[in-house]
PDB file of N, CA, C and O in Angstrom:
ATOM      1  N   UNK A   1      19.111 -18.575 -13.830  1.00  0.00           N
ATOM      2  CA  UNK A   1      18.898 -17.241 -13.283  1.00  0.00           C
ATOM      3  C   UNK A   1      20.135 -16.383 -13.522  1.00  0.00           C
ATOM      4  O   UNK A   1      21.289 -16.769 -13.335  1.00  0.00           O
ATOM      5  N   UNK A   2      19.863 -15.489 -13.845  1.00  0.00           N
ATOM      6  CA  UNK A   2      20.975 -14.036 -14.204  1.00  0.00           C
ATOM      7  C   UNK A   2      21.796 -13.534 -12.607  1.00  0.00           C
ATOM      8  O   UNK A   2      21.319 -13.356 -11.486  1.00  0.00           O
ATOM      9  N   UNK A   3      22.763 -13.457 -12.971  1.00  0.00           N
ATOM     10  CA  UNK A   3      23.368 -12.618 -11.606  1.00  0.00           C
ATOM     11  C   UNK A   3      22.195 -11.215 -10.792  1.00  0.00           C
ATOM     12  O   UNK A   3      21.952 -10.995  -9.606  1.00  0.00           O
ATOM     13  N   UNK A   4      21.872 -10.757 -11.629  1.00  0.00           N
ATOM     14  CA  UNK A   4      21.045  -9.667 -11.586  1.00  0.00           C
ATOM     15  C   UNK A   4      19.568 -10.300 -10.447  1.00  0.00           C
ATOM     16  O   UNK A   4      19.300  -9.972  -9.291  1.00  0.00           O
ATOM     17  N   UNK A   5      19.053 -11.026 -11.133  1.00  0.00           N
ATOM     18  CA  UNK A   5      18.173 -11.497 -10.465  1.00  0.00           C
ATOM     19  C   UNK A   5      18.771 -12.055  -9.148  1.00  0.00           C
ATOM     20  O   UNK A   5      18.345 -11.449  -8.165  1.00  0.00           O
ATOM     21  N   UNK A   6      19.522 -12.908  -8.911  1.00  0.00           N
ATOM     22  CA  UNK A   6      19.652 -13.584  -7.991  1.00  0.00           C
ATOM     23  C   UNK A   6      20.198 -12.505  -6.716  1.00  0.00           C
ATOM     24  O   UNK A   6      20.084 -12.700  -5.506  1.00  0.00           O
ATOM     25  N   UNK A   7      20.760 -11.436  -7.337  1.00  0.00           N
ATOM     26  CA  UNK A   7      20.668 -10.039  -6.131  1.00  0.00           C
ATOM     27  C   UNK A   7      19.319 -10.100  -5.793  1.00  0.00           C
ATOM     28  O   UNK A   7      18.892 -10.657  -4.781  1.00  0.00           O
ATOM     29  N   UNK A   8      18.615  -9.505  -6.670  1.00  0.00           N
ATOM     30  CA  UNK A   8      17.476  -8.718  -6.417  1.00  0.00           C
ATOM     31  C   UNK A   8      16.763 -10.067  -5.575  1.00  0.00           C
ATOM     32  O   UNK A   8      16.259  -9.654  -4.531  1.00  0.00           O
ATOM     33  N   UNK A   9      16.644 -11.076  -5.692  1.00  0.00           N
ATOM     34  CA  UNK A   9      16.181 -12.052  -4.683  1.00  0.00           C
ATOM     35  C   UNK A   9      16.741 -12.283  -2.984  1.00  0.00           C
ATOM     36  O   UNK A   9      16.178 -12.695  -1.969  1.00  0.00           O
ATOM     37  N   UNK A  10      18.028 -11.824  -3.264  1.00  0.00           N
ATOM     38  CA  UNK A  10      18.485 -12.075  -2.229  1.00  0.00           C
ATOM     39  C   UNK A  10      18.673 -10.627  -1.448  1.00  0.00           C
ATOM     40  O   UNK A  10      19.037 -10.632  -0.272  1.00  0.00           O
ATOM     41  N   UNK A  11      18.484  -9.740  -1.950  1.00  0.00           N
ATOM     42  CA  UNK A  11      17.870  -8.275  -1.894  1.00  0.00           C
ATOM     43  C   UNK A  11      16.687  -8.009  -0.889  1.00  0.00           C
ATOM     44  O   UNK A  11      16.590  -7.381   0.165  1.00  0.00           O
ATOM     45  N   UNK A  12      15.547  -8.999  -1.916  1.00  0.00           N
ATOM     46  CA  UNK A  12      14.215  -8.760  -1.373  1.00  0.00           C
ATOM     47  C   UNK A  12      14.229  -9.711  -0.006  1.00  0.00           C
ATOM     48  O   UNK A  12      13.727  -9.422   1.081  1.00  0.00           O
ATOM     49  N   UNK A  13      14.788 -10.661  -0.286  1.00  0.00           N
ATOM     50  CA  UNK A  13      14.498 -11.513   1.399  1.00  0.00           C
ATOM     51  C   UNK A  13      14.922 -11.183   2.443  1.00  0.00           C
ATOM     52  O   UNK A  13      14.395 -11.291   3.550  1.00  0.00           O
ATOM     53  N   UNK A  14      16.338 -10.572   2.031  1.00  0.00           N
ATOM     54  CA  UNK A  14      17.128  -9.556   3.572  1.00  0.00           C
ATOM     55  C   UNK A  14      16.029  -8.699   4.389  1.00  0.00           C
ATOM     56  O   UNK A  14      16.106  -8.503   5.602  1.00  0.00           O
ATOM     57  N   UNK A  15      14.804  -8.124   3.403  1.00  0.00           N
ATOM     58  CA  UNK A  15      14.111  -6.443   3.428  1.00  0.00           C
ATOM     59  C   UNK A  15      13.183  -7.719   3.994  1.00  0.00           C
ATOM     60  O   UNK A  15      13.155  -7.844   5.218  1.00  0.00           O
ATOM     61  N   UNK A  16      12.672  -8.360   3.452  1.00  0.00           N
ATOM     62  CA  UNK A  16      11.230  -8.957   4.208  1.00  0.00           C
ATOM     63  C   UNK A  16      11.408  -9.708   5.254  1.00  0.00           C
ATOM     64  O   UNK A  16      10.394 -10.038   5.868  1.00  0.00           O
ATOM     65  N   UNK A  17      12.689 -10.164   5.724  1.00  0.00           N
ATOM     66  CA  UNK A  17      12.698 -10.906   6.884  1.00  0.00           C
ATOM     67  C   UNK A  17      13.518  -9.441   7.500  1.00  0.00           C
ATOM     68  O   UNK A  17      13.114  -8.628   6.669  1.00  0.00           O
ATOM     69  N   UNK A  18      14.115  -8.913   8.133  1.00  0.00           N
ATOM     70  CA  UNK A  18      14.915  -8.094   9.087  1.00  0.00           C
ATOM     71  C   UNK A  18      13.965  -6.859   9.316  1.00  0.00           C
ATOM     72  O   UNK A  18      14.168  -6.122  10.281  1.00  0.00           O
ATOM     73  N   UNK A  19      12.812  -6.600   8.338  1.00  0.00           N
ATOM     74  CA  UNK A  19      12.414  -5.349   8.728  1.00  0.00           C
ATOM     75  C   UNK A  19      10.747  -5.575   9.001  1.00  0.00           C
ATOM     76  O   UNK A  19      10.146  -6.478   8.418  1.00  0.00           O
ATOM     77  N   UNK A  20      10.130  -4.735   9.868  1.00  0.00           N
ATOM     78  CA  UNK A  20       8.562  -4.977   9.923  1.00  0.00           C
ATOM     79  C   UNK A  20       8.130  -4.072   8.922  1.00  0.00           C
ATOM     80  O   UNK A  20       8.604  -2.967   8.656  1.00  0.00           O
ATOM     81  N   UNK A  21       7.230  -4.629   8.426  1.00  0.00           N
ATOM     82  CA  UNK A  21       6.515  -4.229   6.895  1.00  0.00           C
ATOM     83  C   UNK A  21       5.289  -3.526   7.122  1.00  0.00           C
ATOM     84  O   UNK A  21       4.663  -2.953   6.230  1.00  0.00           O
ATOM     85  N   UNK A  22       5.042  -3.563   8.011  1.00  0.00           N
ATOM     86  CA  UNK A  22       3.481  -2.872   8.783  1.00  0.00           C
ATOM     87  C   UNK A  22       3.768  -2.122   9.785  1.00  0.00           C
ATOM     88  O   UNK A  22       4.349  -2.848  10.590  1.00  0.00           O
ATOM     89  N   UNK A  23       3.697  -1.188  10.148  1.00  0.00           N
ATOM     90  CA  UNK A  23       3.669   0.072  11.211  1.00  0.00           C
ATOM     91  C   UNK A  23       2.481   0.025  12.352  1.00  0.00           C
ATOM     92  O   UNK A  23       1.370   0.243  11.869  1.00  0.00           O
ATOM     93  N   UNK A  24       2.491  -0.111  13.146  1.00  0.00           N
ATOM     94  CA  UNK A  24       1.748   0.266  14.334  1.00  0.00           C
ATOM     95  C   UNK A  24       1.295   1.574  14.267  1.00  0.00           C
ATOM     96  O   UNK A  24       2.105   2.499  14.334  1.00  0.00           O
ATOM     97  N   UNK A  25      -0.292   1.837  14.100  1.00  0.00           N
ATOM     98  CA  UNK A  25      -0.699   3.034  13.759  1.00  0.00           C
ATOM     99  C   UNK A  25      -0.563   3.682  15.314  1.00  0.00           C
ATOM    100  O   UNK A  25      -0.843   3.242  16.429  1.00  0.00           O
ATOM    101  N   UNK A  26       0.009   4.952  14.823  1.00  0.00           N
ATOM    102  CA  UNK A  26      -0.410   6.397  16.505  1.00  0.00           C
ATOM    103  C   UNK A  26      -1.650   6.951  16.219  1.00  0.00           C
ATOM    104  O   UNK A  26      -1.846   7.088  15.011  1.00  0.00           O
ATOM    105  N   UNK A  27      -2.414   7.257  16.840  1.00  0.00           N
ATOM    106  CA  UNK A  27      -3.442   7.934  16.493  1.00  0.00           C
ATOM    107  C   UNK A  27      -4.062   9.237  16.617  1.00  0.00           C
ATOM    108  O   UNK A  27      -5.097   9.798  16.259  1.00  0.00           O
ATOM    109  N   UNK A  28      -2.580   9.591  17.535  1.00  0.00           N
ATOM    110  CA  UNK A  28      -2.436  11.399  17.386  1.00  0.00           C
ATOM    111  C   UNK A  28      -1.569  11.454  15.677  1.00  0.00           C
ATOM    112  O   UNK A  28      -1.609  12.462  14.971  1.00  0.00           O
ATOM    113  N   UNK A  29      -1.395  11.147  15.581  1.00  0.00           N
ATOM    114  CA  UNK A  29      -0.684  11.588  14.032  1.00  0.00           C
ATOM    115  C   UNK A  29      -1.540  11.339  12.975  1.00  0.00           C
ATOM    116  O   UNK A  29      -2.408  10.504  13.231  1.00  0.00           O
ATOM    117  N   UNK A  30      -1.560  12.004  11.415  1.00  0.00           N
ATOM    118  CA  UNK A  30      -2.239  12.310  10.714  1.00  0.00           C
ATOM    119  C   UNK A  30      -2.145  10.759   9.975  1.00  0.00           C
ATOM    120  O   UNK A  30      -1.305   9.984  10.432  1.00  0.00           O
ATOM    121  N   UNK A  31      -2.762  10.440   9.161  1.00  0.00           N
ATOM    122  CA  UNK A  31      -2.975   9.630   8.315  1.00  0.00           C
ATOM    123  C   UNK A  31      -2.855  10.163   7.063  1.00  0.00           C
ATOM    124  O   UNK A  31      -3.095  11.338   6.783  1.00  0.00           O
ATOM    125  N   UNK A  32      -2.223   8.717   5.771  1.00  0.00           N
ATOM    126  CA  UNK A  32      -2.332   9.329   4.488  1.00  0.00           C
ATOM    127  C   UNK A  32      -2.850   7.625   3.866  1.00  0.00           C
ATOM    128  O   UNK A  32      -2.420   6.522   4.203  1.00  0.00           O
ATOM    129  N   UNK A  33      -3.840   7.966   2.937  1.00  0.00           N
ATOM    130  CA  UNK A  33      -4.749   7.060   2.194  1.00  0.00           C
ATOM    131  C   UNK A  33      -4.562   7.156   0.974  1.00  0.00           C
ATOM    132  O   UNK A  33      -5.084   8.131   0.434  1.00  0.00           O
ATOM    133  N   UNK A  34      -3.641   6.050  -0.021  1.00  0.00           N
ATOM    134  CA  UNK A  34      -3.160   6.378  -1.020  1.00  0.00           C
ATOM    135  C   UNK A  34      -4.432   4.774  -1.965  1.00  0.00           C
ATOM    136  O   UNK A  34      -4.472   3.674  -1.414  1.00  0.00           O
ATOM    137  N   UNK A  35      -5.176   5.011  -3.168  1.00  0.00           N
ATOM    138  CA  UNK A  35      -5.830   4.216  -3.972  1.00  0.00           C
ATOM    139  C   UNK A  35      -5.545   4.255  -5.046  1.00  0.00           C
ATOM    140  O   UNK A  35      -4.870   5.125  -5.596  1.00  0.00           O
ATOM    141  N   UNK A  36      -6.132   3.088  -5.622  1.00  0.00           N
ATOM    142  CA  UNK A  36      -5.645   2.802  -7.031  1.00  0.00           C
ATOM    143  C   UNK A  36      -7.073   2.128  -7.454  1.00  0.00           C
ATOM    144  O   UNK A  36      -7.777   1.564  -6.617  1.00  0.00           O
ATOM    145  N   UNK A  37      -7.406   2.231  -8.720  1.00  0.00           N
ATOM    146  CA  UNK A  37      -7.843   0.866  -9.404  1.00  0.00           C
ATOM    147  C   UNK A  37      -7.522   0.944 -10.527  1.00  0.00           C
ATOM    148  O   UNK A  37      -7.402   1.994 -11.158  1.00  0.00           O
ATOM    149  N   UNK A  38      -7.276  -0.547 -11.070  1.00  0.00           N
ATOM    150  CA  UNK A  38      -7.002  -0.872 -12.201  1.00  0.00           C
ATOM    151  C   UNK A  38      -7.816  -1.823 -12.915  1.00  0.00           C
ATOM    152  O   UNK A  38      -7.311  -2.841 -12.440  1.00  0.00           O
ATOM    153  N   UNK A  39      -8.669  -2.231 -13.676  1.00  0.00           N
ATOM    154  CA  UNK A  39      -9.649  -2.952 -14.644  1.00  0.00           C
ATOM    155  C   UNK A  39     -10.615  -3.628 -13.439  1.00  0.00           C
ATOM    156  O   UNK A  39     -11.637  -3.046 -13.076  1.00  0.00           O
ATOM    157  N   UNK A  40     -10.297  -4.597 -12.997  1.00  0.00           N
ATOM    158  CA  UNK A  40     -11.599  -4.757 -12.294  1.00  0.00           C
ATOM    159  C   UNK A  40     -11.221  -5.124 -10.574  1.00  0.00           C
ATOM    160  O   UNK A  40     -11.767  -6.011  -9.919  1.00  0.00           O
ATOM    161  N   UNK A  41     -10.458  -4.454 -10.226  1.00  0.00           N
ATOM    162  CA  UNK A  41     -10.414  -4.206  -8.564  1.00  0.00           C
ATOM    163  C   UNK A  41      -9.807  -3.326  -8.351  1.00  0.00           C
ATOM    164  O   UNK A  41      -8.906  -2.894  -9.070  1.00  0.00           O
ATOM    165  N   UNK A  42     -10.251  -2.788  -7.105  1.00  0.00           N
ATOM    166  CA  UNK A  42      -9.266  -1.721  -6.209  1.00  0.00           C
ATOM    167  C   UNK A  42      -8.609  -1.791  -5.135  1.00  0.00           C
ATOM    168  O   UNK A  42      -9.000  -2.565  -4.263  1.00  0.00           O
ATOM    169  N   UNK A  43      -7.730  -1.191  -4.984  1.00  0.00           N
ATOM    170  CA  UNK A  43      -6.847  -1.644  -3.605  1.00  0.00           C
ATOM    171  C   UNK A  43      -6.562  -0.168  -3.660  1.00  0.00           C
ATOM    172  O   UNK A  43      -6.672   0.718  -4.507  1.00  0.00           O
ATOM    173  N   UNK A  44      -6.108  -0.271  -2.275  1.00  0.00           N
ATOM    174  CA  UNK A  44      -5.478   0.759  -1.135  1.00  0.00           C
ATOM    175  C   UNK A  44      -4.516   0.122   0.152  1.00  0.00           C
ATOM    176  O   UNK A  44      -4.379  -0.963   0.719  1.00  0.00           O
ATOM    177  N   UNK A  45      -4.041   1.268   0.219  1.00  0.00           N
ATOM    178  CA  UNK A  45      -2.946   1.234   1.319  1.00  0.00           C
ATOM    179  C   UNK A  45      -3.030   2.651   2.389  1.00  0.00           C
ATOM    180  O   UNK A  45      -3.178   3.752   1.858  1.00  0.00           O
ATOM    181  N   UNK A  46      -2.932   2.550   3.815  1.00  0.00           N
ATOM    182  CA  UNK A  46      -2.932   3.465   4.623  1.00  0.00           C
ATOM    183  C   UNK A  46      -1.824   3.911   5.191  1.00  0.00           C
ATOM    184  O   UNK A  46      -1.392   3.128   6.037  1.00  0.00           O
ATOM    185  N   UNK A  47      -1.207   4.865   5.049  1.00  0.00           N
ATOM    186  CA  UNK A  47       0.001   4.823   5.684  1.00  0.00           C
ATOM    187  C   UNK A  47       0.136   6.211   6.633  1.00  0.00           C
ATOM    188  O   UNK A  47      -0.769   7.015   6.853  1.00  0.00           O
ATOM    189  N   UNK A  48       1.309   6.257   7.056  1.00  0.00           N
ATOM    190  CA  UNK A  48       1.704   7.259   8.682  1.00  0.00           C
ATOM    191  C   UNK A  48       3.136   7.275   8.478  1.00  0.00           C
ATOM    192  O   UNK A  48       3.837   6.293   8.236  1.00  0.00           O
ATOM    193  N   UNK A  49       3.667   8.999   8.650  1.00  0.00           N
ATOM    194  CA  UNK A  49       4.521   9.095   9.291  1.00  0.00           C
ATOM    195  C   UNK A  49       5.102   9.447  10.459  1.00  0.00           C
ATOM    196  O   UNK A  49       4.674  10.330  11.202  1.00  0.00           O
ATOM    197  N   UNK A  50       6.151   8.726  10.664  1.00  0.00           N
ATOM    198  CA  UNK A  50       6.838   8.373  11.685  1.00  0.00           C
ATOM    199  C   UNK A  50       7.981   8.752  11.959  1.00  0.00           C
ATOM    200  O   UNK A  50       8.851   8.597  11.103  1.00  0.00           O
ATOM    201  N   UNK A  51       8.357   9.440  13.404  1.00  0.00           N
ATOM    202  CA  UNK A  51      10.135   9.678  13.091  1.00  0.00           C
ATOM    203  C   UNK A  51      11.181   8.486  13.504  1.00  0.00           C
ATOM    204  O   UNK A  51      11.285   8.275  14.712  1.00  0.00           O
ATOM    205  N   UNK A  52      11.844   7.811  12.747  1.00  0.00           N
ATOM    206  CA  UNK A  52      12.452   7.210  13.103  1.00  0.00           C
ATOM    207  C   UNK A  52      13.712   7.518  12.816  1.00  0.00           C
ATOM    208  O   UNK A  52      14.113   8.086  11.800  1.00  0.00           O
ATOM    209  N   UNK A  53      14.728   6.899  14.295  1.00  0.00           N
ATOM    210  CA  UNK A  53      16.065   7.914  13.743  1.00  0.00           C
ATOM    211  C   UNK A  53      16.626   9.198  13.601  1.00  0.00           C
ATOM    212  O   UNK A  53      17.641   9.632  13.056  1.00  0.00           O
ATOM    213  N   UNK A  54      15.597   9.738  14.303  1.00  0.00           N
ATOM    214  CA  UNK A  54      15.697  11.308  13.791  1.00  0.00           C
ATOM    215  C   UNK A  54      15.166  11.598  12.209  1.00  0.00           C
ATOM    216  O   UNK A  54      15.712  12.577  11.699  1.00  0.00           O
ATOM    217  N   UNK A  55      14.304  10.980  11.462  1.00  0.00           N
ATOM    218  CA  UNK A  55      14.480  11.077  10.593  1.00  0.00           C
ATOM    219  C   UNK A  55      12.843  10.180  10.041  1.00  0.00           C
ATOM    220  O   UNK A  55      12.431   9.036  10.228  1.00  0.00           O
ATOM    221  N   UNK A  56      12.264  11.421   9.294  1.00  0.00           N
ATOM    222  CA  UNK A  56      10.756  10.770   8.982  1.00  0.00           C
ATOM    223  C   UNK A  56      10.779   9.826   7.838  1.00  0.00           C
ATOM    224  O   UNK A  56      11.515   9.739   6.855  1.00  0.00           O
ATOM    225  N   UNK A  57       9.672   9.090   8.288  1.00  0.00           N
ATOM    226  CA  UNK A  57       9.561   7.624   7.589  1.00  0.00           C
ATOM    227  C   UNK A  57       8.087   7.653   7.337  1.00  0.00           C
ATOM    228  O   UNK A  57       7.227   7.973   8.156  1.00  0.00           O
ATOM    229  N   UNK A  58       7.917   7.297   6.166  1.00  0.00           N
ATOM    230  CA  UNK A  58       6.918   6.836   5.791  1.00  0.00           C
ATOM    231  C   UNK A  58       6.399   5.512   5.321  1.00  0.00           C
ATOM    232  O   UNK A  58       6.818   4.968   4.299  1.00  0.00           O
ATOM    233  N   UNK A  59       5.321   4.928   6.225  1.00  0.00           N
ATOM    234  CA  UNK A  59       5.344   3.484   6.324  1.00  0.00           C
ATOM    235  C   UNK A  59       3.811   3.361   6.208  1.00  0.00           C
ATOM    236  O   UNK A  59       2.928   4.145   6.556  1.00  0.00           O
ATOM    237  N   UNK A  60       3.742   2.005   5.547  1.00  0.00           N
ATOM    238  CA  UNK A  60       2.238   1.094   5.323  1.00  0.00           C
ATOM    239  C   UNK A  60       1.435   0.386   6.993  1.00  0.00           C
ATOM    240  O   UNK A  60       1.965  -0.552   7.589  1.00  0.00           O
ATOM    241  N   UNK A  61       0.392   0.932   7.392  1.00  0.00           N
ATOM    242  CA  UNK A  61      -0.632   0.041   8.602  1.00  0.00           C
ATOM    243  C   UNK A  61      -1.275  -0.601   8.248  1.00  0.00           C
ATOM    244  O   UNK A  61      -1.711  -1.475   8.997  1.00  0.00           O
ATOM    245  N   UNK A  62      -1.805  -0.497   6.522  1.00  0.00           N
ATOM    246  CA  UNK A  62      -3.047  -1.775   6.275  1.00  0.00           C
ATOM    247  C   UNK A  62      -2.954  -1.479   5.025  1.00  0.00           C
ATOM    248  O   UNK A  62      -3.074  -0.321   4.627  1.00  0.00           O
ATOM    249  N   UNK A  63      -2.708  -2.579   4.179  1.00  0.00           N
ATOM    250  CA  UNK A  63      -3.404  -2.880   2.847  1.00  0.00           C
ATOM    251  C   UNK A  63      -4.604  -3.200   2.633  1.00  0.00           C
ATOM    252  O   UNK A  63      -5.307  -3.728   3.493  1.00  0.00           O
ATOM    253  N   UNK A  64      -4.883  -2.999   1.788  1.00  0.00           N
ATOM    254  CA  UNK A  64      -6.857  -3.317   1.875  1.00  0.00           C
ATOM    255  C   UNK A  64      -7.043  -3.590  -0.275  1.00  0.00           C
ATOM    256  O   UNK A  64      -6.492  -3.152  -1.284  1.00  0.00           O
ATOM    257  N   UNK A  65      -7.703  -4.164  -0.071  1.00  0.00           N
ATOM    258  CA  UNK A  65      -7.901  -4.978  -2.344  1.00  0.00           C
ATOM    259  C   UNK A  65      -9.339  -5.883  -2.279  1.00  0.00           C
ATOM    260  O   UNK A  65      -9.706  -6.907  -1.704  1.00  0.00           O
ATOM    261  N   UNK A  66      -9.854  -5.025  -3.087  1.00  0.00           N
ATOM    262  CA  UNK A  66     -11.409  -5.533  -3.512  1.00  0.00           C
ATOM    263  C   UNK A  66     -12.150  -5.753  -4.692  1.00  0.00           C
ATOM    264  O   UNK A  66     -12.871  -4.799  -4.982  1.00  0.00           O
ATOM    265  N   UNK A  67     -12.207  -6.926  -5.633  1.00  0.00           N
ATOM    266  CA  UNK A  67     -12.414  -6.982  -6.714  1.00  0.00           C
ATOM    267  C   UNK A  67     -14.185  -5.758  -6.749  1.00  0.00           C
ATOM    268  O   UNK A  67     -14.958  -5.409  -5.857  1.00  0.00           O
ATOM    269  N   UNK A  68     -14.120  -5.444  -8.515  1.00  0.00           N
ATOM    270  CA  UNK A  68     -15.138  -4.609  -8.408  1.00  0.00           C
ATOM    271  C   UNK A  68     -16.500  -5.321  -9.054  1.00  0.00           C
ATOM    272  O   UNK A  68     -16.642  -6.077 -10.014  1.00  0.00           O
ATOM    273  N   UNK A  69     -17.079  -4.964  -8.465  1.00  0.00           N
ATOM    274  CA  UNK A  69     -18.813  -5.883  -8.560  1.00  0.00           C
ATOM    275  C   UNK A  69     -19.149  -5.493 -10.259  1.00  0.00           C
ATOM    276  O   UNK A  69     -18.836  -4.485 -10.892  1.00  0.00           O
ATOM    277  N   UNK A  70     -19.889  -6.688 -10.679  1.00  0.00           N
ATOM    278  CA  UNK A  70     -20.627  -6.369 -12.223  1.00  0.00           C
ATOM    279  C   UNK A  70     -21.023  -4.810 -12.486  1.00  0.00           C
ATOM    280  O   UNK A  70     -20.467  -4.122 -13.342  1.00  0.00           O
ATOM    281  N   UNK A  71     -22.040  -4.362 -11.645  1.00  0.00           N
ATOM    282  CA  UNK A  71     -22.777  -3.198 -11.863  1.00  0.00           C
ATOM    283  C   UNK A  71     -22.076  -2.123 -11.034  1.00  0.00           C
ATOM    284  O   UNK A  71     -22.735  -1.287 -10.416  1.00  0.00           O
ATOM    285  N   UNK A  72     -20.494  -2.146 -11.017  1.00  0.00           N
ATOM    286  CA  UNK A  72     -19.496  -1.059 -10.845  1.00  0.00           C
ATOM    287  C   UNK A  72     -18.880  -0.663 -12.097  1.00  0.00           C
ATOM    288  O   UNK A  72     -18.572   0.507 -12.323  1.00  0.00           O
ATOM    289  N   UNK A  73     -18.671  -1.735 -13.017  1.00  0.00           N
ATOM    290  CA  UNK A  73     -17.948  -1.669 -13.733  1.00  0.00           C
ATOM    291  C   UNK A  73     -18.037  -0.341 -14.848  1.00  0.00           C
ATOM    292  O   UNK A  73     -17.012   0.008 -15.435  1.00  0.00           O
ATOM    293  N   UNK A  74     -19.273   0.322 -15.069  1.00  0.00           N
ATOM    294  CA  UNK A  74     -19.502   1.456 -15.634  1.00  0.00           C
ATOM    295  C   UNK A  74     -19.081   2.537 -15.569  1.00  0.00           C
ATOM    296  O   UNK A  74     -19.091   3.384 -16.462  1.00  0.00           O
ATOM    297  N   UNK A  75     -18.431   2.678 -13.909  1.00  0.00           N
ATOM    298  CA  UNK A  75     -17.971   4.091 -13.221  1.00  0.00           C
ATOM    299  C   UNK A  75     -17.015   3.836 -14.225  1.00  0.00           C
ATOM    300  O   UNK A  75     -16.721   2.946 -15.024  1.00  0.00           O
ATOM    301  N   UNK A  76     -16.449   5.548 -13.696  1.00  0.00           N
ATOM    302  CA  UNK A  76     -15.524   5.813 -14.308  1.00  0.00           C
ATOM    303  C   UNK A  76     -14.169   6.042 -13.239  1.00  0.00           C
ATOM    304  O   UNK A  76     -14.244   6.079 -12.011  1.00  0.00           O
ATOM    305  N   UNK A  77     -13.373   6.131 -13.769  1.00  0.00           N
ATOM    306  CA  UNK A  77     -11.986   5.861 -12.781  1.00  0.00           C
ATOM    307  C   UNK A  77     -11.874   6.576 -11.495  1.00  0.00           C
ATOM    308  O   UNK A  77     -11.498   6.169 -10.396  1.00  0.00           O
ATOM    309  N   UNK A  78     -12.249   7.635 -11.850  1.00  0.00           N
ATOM    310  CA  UNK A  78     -12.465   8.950 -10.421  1.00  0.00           C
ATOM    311  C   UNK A  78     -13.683   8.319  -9.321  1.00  0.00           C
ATOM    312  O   UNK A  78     -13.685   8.108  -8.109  1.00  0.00           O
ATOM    313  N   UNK A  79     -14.873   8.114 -10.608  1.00  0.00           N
ATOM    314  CA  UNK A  79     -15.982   7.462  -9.680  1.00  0.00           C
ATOM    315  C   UNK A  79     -15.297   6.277  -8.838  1.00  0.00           C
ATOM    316  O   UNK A  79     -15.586   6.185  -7.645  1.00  0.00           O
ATOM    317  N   UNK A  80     -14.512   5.482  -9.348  1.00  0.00           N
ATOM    318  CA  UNK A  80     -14.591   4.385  -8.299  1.00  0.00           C
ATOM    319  C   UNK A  80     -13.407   4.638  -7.479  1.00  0.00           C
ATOM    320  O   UNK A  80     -13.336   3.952  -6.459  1.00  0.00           O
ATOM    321  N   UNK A  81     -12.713   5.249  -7.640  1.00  0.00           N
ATOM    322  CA  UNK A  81     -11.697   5.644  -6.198  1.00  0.00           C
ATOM    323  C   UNK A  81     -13.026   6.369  -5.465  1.00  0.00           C
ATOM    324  O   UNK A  81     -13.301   5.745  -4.440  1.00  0.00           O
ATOM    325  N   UNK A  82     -13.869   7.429  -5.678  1.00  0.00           N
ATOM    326  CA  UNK A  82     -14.368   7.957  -4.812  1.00  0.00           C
ATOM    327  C   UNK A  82     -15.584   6.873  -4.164  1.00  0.00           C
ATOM    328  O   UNK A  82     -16.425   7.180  -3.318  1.00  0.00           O
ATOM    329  N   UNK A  83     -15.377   5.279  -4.948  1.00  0.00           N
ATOM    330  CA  UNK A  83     -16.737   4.492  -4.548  1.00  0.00           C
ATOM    331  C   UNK A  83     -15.992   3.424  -3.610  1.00  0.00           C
ATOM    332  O   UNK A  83     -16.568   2.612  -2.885  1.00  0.00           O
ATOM    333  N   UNK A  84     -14.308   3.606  -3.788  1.00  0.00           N
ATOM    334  CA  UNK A  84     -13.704   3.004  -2.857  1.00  0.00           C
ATOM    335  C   UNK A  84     -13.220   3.948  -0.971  1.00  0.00           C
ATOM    336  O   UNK A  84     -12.744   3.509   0.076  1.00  0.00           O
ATOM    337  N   UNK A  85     -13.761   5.562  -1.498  1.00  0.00           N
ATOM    338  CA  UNK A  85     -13.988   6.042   0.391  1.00  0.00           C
ATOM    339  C   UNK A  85     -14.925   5.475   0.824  1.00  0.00           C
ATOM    340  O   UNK A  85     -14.546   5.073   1.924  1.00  0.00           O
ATOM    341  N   UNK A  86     -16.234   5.078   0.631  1.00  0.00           N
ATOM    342  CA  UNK A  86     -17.133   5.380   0.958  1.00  0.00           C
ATOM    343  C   UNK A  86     -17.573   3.639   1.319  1.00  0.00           C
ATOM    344  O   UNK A  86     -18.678   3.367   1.789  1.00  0.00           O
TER     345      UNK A  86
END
């Protein structure tokens, strides 16, 4: 392993153990619903901001990933984000 890497490992484990990775949704505050798909599934993420610190944060409440069915596969890219609101 490269010096480089072995940061970035020891990087990522500091961030995934010391910090919560999921937000406790408020439900007076607005929501933001960010999607993707790429070849044959879609995923999404919901997220909220938050002030923390004096200072707004924007954080993940739920991941969500769903492979896409045979007779999806035709849509077209717009179609299936809009077949992943619904």
């Amino acid at each position: 392993m490269t010096v480089n890497r072995v940061k970035g490992f020891e990087y990522l484990r500091q961030a995934l153990t010391t910090a919560s990775l999921l937000l406790m949704p408020d439900f007076k505050l607005p929501f933001k619903l960010y999607i993707d798909t790429s070849g044959d599934s879609l995923g999404s993420s919901l997220h909220q901001v938050k002030i923390m610190n004096d200072k707004p944060v924007e954080g993940p409440i739920c991941f969500i990933s769903s492979k896409i069915k045979s007779t999806e596969l035709k849509y077209g890219e717009s179609q299936m984000e809009c077949l992943w609101l619904v």
